[in-house]
C-alpha positions as CSV (number, residue, x, y, z in Angstrom):
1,X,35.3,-24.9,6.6
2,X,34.3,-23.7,2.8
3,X,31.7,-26.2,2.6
4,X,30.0,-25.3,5.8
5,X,30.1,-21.5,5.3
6,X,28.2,-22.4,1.5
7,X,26.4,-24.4,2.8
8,X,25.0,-22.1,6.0
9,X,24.7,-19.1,3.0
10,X,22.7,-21.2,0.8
11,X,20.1,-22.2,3.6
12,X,18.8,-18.9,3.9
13,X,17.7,-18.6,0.5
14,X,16.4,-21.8,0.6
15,X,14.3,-21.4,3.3
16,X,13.1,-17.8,2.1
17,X,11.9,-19.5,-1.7
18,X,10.4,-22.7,0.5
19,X,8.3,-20.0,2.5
20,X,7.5,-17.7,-0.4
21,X,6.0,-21.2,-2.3
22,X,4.1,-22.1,0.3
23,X,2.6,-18.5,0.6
24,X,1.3,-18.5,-2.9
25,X,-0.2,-21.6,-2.5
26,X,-2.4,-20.9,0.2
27,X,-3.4,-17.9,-1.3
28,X,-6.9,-17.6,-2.7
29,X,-8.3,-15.4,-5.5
30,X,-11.4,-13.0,-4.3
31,X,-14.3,-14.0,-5.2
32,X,-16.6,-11.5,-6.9
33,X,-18.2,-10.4,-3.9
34,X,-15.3,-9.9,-1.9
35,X,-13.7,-7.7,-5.0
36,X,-16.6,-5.7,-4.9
37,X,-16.2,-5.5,-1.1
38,X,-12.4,-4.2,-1.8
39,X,-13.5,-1.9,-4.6
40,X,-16.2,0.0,-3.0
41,X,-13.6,0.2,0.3
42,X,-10.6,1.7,-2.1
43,X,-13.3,4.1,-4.1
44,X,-14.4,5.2,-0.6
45,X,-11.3,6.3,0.3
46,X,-10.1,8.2,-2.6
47,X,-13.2,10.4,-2.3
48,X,-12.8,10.9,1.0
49,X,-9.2,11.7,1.0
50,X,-10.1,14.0,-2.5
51,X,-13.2,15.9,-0.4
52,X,-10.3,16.4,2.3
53,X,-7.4,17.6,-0.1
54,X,-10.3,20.1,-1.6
55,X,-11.8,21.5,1.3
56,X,-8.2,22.6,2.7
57,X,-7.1,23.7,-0.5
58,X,-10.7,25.9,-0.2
59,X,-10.0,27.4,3.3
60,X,-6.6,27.9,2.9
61,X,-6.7,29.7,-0.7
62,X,-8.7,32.9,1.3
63,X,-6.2,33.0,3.8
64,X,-3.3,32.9,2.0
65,X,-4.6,35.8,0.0
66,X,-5.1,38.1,3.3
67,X,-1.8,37.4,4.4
68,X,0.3,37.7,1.3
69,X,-1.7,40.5,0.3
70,X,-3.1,39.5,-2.9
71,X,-0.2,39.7,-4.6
């Protein structure tokens, strides 16, 4: 009964680190035009997401002002 409960425990990891290996090896690195593809995609969005995090802070500064008061 010990020898099947270690040996049920140990197949899980097993299977996990046989899974993961075969993962990473059909992984590819990106070529150069694909990377540049990802970049431009990633820079895009920050700016947009920045131009949206500004333009709230710039309508909401005004109004926050009239209703605290300007204090």
């Amino acid at each position: 009964m010990d020898n099947e409960f270690t040996q049920t425990a140990v197949e899980g990891p097993k299977q996990f680190l046989k899974e993961g290996i075969s993962f990473i090896n059909r992984c590819t690195k990106p070529d150069r035009k694909e990377f540049m593809q990802i970049t431009q995609a990633v820079s895009m969005g920050f700016f947009v997401m920045g131009v949206i995090g500004f333009v709230v802070k710039l309508i909401h500064i005004p109004i926050n002002n009239i209703l605290v008061g300007g204090a």
